[in-house]
PyMOL Python script that loads the backbone (N, CA, C, O; Angstrom):
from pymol import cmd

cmd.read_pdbstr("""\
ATOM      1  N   UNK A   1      -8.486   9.242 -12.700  1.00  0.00           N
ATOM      2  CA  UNK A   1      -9.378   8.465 -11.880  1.00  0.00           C
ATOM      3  C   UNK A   1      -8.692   8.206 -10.535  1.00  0.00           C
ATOM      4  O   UNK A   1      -7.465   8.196 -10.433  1.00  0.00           O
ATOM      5  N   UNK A   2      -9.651   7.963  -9.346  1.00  0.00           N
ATOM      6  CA  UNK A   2      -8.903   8.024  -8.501  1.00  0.00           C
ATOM      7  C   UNK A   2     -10.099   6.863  -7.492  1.00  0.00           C
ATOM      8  O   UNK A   2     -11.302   6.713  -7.280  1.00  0.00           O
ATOM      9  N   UNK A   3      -8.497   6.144  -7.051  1.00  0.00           N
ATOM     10  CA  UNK A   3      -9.337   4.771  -6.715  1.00  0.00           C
ATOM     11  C   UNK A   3      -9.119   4.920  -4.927  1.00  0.00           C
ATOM     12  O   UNK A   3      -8.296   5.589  -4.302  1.00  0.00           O
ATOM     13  N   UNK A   4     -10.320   3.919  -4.396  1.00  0.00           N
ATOM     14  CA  UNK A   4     -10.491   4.042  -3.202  1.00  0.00           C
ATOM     15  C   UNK A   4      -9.654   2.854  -2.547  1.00  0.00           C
ATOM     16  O   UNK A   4      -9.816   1.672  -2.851  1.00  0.00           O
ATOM     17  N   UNK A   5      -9.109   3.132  -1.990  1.00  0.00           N
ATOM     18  CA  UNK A   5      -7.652   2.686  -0.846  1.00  0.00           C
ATOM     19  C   UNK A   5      -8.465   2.527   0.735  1.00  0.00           C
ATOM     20  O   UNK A   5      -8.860   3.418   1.487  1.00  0.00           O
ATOM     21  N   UNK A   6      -8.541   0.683   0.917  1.00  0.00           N
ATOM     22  CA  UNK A   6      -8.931   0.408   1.858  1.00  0.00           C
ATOM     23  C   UNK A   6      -7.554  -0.543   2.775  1.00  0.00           C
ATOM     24  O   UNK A   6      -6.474  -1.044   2.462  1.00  0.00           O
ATOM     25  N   UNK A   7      -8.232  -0.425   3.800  1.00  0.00           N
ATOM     26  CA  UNK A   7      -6.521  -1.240   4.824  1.00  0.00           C
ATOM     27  C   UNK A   7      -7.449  -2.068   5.076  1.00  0.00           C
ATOM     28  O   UNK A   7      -8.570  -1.678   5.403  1.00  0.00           O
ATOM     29  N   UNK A   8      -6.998  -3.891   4.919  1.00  0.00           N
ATOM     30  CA  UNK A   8      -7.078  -4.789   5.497  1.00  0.00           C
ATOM     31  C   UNK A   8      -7.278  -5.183   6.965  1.00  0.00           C
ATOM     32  O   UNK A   8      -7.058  -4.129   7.562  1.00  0.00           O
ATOM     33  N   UNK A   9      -7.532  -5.990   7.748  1.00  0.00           N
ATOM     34  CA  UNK A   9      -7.021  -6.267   8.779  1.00  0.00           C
ATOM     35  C   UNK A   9      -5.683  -6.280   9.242  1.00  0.00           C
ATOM     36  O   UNK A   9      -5.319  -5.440  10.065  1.00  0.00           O
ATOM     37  N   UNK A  10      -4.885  -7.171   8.789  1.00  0.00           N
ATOM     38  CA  UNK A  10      -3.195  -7.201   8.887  1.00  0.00           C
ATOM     39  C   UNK A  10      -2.836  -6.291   8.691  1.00  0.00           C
ATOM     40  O   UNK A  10      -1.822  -6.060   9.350  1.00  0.00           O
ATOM     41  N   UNK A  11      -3.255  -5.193   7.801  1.00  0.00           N
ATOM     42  CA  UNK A  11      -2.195  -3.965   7.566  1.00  0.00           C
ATOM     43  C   UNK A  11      -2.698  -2.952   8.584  1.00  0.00           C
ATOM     44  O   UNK A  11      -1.897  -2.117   9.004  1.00  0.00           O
ATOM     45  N   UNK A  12      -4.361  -2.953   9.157  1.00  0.00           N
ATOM     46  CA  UNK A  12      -4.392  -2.180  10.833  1.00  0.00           C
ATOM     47  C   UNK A  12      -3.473  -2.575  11.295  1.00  0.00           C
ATOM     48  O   UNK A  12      -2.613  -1.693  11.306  1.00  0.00           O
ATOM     49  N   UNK A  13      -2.957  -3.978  11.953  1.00  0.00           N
ATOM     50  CA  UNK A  13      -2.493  -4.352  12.943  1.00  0.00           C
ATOM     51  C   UNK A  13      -1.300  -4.052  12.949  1.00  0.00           C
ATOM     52  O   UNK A  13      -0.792  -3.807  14.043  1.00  0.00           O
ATOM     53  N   UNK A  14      -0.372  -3.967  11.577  1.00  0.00           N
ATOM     54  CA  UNK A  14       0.934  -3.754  10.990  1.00  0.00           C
ATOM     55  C   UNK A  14       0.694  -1.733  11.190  1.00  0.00           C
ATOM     56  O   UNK A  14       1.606  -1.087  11.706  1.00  0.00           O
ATOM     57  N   UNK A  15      -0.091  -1.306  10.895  1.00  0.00           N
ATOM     58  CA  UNK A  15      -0.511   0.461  10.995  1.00  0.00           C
ATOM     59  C   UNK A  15       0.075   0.125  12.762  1.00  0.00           C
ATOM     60  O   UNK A  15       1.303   0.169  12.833  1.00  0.00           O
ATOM     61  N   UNK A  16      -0.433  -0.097  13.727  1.00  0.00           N
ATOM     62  CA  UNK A  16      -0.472   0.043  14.930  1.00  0.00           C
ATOM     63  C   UNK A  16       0.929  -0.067  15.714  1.00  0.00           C
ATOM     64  O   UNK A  16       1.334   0.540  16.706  1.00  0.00           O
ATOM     65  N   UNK A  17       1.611  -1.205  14.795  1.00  0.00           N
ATOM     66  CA  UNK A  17       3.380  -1.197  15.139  1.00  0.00           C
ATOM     67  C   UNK A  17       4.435  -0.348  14.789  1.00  0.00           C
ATOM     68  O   UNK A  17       5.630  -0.362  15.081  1.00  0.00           O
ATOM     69  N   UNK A  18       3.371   0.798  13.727  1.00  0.00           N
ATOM     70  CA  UNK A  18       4.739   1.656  13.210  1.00  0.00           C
ATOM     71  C   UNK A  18       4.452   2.929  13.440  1.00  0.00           C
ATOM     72  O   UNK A  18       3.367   3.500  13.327  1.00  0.00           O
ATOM     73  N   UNK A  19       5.721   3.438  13.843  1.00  0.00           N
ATOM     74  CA  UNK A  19       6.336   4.417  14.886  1.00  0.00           C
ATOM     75  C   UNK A  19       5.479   5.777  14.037  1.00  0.00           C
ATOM     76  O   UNK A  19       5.222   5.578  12.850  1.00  0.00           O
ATOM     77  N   UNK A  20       5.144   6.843  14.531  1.00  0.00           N
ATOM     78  CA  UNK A  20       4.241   7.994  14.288  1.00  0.00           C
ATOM     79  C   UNK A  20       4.755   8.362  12.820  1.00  0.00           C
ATOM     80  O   UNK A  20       3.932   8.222  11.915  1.00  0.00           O
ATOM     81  N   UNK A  21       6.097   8.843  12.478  1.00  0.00           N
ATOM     82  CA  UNK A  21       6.597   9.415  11.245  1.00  0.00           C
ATOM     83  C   UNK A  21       6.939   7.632  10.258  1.00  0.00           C
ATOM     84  O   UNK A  21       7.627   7.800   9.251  1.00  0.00           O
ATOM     85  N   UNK A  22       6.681   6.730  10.419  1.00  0.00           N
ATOM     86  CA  UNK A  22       6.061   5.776   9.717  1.00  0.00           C
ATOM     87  C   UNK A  22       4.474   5.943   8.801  1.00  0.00           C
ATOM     88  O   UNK A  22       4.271   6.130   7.602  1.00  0.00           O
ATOM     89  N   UNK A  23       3.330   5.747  10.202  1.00  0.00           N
ATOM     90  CA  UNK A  23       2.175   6.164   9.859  1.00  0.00           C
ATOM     91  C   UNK A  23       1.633   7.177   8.713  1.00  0.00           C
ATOM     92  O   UNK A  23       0.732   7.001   7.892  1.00  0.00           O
ATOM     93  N   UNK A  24       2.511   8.343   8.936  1.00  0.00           N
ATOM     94  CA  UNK A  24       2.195   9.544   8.337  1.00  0.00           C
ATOM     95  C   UNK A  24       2.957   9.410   6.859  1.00  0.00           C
ATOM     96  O   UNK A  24       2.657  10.226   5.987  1.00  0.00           O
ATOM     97  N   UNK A  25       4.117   8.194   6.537  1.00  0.00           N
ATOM     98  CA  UNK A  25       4.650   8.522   5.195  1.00  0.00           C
ATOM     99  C   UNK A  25       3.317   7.307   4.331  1.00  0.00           C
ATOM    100  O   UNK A  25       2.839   7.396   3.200  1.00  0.00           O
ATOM    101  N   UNK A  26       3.039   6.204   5.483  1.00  0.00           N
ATOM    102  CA  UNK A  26       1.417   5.811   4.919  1.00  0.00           C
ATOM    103  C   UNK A  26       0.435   6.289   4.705  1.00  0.00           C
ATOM    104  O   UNK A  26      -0.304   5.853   3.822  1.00  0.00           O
ATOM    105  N   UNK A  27       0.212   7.058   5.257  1.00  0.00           N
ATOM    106  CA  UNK A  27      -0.938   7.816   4.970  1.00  0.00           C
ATOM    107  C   UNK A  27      -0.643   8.869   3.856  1.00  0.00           C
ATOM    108  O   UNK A  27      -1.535   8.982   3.015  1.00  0.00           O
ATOM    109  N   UNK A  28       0.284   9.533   3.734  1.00  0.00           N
ATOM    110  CA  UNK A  28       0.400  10.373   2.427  1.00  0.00           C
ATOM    111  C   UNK A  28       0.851   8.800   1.508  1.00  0.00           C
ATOM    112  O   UNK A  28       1.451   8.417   2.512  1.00  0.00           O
ATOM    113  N   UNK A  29       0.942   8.289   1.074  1.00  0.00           N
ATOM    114  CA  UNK A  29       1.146   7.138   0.283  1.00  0.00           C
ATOM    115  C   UNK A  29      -0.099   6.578  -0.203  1.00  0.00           C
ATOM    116  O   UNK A  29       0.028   5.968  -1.264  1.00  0.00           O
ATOM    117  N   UNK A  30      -1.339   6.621   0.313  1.00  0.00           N
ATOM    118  CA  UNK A  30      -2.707   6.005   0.858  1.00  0.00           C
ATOM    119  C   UNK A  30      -3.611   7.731  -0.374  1.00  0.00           C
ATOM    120  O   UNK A  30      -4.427   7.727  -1.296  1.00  0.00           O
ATOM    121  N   UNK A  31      -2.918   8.766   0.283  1.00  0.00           N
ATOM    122  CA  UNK A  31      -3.563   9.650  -0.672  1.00  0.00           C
ATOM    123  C   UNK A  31      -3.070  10.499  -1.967  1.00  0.00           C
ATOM    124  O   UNK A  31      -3.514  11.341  -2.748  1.00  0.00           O
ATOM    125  N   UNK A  32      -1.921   9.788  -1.727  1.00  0.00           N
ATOM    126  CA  UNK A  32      -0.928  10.188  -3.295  1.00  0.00           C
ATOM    127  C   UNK A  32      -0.726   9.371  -4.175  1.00  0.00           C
ATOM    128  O   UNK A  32      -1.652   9.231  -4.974  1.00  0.00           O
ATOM    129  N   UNK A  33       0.604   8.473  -4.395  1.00  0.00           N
ATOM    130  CA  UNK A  33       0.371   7.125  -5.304  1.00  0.00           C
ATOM    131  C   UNK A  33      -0.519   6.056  -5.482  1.00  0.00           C
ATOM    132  O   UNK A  33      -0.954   5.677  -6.570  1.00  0.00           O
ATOM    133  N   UNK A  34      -0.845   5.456  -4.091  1.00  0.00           N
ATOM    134  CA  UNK A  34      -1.917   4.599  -4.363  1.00  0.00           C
ATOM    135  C   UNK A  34      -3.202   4.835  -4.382  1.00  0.00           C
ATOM    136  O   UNK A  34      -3.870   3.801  -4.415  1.00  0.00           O
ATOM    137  N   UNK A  35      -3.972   6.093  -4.370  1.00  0.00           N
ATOM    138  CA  UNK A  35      -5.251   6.543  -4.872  1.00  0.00           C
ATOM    139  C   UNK A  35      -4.863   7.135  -6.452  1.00  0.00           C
ATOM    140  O   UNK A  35      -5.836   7.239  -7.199  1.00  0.00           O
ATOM    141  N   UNK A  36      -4.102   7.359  -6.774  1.00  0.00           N
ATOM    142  CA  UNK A  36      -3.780   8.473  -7.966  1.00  0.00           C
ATOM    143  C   UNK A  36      -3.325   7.282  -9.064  1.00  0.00           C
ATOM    144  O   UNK A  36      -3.922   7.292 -10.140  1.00  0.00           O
ATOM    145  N   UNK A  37      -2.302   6.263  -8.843  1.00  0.00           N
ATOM    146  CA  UNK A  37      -1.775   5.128  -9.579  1.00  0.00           C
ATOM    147  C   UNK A  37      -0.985   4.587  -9.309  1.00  0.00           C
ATOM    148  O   UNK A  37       0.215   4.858  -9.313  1.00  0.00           O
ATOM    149  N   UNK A  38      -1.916   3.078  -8.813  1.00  0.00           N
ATOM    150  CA  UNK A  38      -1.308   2.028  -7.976  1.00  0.00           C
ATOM    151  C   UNK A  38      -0.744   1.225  -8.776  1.00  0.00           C
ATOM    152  O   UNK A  38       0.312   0.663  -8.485  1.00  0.00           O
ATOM    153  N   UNK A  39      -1.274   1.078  -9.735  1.00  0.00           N
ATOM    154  CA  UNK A  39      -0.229  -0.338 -10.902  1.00  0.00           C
ATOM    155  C   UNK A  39       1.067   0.505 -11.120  1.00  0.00           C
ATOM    156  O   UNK A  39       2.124  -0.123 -11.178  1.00  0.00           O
ATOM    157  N   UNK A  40       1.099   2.090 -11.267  1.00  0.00           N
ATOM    158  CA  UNK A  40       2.598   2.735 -12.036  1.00  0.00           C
ATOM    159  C   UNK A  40       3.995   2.787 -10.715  1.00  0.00           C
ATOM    160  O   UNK A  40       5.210   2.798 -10.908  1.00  0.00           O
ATOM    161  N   UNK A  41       3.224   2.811  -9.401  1.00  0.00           N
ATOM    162  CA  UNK A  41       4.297   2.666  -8.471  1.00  0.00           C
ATOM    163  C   UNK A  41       4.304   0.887  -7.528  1.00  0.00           C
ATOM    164  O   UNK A  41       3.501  -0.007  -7.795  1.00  0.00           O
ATOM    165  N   UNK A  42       5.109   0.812  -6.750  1.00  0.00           N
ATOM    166  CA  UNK A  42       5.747  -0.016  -6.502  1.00  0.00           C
ATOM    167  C   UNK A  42       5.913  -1.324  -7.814  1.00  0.00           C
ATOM    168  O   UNK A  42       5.909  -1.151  -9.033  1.00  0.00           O
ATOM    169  N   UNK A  43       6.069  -2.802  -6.932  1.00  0.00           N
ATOM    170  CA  UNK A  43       6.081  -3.678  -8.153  1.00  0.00           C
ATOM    171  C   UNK A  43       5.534  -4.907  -7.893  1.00  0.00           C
ATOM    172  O   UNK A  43       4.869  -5.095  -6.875  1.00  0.00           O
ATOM    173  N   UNK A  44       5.763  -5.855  -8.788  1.00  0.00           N
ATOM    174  CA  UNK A  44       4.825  -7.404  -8.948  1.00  0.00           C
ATOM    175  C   UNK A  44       5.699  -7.831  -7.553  1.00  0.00           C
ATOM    176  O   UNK A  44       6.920  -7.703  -7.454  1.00  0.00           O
ATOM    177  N   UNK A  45       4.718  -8.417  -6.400  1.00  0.00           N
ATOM    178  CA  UNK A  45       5.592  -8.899  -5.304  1.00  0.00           C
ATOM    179  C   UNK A  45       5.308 -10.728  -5.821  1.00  0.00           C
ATOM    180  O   UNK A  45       6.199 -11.577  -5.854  1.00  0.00           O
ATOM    181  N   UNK A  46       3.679 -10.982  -6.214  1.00  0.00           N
ATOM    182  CA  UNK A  46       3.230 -12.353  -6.411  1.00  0.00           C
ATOM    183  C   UNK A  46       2.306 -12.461  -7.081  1.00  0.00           C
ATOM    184  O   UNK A  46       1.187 -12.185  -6.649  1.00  0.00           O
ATOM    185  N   UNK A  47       2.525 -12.916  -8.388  1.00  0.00           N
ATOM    186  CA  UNK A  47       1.697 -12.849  -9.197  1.00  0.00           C
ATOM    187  C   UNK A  47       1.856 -12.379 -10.113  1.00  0.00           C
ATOM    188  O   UNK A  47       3.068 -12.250 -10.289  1.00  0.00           O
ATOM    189  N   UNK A  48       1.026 -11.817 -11.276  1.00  0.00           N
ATOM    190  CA  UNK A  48       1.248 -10.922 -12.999  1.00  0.00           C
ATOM    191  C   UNK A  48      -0.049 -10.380 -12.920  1.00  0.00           C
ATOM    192  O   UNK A  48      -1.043 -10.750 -12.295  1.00  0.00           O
ATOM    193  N   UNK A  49       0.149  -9.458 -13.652  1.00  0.00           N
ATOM    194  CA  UNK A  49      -1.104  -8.400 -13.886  1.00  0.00           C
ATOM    195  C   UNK A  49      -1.642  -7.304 -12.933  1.00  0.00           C
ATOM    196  O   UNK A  49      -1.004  -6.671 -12.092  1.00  0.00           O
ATOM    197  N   UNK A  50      -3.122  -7.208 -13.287  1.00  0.00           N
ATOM    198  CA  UNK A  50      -3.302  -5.659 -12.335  1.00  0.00           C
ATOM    199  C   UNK A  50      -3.718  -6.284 -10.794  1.00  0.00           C
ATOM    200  O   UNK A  50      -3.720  -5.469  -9.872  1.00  0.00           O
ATOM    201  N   UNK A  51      -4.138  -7.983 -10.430  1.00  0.00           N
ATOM    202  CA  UNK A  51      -4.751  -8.655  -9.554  1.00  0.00           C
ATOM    203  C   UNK A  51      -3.638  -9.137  -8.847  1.00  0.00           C
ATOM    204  O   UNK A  51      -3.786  -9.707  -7.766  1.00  0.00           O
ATOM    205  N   UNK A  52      -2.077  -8.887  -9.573  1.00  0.00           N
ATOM    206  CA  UNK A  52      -1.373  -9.324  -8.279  1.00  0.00           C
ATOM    207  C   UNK A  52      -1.245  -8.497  -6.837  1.00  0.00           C
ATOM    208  O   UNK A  52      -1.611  -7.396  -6.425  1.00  0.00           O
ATOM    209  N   UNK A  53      -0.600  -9.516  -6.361  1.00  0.00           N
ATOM    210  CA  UNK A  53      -0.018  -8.450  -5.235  1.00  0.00           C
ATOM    211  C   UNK A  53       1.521  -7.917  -5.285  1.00  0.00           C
ATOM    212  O   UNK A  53       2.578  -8.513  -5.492  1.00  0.00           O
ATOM    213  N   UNK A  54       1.143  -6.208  -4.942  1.00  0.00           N
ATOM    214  CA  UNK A  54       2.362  -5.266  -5.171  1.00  0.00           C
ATOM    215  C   UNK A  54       2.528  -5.122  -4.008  1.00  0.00           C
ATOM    216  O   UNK A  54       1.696  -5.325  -3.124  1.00  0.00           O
ATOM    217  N   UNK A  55       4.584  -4.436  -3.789  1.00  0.00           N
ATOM    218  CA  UNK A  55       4.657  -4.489  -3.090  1.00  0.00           C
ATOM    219  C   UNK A  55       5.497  -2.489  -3.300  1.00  0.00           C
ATOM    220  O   UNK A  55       6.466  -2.084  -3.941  1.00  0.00           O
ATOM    221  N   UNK A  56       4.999  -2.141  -2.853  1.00  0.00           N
ATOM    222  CA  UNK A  56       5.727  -0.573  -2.241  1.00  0.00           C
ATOM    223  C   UNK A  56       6.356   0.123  -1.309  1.00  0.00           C
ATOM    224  O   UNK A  56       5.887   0.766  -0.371  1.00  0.00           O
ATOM    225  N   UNK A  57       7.796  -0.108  -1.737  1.00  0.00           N
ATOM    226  CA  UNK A  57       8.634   0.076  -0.709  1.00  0.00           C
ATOM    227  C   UNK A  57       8.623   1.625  -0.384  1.00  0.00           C
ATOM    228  O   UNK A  57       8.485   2.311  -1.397  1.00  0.00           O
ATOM    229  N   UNK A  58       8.770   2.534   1.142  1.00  0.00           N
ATOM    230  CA  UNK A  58       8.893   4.110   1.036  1.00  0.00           C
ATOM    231  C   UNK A  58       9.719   3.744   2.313  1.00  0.00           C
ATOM    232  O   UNK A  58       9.441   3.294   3.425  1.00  0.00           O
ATOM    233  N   UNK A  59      11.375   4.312   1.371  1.00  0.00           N
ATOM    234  CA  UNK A  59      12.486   4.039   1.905  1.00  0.00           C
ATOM    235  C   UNK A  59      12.549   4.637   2.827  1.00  0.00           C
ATOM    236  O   UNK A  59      12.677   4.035   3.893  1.00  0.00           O
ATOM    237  N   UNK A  60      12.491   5.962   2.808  1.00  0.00           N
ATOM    238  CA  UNK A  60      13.110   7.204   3.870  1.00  0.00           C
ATOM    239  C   UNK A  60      11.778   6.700   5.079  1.00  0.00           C
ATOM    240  O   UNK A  60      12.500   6.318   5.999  1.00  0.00           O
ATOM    241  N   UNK A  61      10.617   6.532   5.481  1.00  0.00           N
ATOM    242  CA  UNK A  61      10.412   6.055   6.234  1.00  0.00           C
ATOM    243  C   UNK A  61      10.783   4.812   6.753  1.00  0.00           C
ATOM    244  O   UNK A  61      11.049   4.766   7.954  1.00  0.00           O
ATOM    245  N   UNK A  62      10.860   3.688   6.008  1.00  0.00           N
ATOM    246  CA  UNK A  62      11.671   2.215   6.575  1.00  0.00           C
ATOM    247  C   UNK A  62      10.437   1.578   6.510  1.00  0.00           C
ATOM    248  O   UNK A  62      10.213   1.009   7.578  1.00  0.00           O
ATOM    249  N   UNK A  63       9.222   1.386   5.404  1.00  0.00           N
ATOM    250  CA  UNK A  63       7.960   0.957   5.751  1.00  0.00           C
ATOM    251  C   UNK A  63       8.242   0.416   4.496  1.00  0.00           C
ATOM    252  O   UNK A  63       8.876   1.065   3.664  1.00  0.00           O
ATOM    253  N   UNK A  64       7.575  -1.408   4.149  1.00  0.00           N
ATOM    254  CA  UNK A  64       7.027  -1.861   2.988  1.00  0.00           C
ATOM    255  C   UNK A  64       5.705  -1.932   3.179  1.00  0.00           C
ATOM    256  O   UNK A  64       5.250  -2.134   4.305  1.00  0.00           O
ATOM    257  N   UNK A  65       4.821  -1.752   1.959  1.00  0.00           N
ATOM    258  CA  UNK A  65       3.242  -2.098   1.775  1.00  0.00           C
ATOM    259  C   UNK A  65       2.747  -2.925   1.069  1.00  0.00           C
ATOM    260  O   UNK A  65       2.764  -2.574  -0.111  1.00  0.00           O
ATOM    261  N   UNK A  66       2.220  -4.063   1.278  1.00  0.00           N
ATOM    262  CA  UNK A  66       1.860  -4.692   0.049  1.00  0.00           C
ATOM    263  C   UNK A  66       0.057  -4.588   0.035  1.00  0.00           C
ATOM    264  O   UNK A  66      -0.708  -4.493   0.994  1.00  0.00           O
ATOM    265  N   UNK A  67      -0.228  -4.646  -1.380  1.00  0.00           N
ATOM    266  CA  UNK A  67      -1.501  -4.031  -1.729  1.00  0.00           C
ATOM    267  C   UNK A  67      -1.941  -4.951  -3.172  1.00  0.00           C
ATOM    268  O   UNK A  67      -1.046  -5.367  -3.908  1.00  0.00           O
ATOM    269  N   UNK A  68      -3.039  -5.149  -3.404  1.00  0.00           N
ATOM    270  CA  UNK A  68      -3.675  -5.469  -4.233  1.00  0.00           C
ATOM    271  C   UNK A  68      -4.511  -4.323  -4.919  1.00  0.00           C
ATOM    272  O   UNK A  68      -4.799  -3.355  -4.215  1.00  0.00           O
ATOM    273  N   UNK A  69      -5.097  -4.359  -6.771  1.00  0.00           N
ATOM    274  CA  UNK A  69      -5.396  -3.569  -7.237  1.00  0.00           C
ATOM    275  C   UNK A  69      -6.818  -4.013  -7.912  1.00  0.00           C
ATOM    276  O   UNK A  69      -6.788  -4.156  -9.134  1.00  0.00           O
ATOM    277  N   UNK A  70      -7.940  -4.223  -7.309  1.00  0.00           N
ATOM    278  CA  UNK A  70      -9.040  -4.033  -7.996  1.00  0.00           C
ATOM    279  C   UNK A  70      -9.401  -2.845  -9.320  1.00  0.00           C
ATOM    280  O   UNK A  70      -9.866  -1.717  -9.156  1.00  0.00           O
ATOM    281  N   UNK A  71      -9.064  -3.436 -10.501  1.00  0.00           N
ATOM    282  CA  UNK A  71      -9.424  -2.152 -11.356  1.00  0.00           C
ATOM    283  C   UNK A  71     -10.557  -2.174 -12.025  1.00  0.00           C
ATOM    284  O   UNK A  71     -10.786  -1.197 -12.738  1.00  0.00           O
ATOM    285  N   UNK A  72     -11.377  -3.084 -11.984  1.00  0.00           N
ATOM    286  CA  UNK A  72     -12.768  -2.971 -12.206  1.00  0.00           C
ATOM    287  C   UNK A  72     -13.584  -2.547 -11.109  1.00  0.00           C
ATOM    288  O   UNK A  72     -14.768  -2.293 -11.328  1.00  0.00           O
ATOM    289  N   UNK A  73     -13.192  -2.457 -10.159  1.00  0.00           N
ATOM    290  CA  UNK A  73     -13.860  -2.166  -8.600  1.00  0.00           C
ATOM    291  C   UNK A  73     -13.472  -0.379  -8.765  1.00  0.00           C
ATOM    292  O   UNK A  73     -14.413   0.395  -8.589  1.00  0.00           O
ATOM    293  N   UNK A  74     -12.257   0.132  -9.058  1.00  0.00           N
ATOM    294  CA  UNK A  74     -11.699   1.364  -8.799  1.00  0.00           C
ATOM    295  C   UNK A  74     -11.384   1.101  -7.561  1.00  0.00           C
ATOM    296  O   UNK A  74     -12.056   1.637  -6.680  1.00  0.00           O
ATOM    297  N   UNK A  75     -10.234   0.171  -7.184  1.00  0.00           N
ATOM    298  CA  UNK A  75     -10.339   0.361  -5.236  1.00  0.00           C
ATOM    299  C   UNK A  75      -8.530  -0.797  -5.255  1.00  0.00           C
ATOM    300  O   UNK A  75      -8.053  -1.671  -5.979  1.00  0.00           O
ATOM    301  N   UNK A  76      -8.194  -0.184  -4.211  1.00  0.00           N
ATOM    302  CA  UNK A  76      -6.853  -0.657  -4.243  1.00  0.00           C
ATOM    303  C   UNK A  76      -6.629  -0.800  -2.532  1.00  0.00           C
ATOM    304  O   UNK A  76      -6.404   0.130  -1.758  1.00  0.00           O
ATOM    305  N   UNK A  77      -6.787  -2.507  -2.142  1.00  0.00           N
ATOM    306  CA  UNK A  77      -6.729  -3.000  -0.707  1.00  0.00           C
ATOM    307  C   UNK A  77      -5.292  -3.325  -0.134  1.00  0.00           C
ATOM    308  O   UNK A  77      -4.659  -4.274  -0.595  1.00  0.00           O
ATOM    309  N   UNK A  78      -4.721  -2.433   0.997  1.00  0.00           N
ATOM    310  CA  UNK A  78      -4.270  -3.033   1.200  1.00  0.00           C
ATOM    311  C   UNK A  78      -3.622  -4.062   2.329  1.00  0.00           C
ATOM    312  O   UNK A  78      -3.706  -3.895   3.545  1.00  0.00           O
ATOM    313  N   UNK A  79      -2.991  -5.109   1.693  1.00  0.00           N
ATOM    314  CA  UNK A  79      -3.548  -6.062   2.564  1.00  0.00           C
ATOM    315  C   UNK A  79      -2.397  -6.254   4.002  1.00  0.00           C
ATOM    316  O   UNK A  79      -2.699  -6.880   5.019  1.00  0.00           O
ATOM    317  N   UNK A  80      -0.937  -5.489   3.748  1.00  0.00           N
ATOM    318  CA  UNK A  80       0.021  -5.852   4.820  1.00  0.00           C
ATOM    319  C   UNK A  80       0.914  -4.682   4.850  1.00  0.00           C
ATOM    320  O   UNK A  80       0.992  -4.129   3.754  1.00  0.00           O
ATOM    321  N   UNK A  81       1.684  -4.090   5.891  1.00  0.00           N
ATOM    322  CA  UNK A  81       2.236  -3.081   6.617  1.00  0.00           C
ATOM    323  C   UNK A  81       3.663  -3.795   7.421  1.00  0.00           C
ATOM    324  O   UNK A  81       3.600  -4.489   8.436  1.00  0.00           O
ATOM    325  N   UNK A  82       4.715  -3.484   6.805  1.00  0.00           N
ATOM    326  CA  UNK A  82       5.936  -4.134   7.690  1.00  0.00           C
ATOM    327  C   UNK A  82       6.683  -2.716   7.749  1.00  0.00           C
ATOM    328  O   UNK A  82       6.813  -1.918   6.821  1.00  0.00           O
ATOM    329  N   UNK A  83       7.144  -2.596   9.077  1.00  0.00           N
ATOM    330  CA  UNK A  83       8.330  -1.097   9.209  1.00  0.00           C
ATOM    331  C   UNK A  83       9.708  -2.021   9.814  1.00  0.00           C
ATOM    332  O   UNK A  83       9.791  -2.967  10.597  1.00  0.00           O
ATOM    333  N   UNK A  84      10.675  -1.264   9.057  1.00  0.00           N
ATOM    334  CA  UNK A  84      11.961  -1.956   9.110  1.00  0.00           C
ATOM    335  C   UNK A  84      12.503  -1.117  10.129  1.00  0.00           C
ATOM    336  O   UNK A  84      12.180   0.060  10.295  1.00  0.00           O
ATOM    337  N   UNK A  85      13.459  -1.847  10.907  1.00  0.00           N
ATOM    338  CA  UNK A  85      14.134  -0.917  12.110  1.00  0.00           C
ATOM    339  C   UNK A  85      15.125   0.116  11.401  1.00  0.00           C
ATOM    340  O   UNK A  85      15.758   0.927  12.076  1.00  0.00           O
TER     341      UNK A  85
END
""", "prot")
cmd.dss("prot")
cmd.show_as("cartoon", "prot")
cmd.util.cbc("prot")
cmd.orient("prot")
């Protein structure tokens, strides 16, 4: 099953601060793990269960994501975008 991956507001605005080869390890992230299976990668940042919020670190770019997992919806939002220097 493959769930639909929407960006928040904050995580546009957080998309817009990070550097081009940032963007692009989000966006393959957006159509690989977190459409394919968002509860099996990253981890519990706040909260328990499938309604917390996760957080997915993708090192070699320097980007964290944090995301929430609607699994009765099929849809995985997410809600924030930080790139580390």
């Amino acid at each position: 099953m493959t769930y639909k991956v929407m960006v928040g507001p904050d995580a546009r605005r957080g998309m817009a601060s990070l550097a081009p080869e940032q963007r692009r390890a989000v966006n393959d992230a957006v159509r690989g793990p977190l459409a394919d299976r968002p509860l099996d990668v990253g981890q519990e940042h706040e909260g328990r269960g499938p309604g917390a919020l996760r957080m997915l670190v993708l090192e070699r770019a320097r980007v964290s994501v944090g995301y929430r997992v609607y699994v009765d919806r099929v849809e995985v939002e997410i809600v924030w975008l930080i790139g580390h220097p």
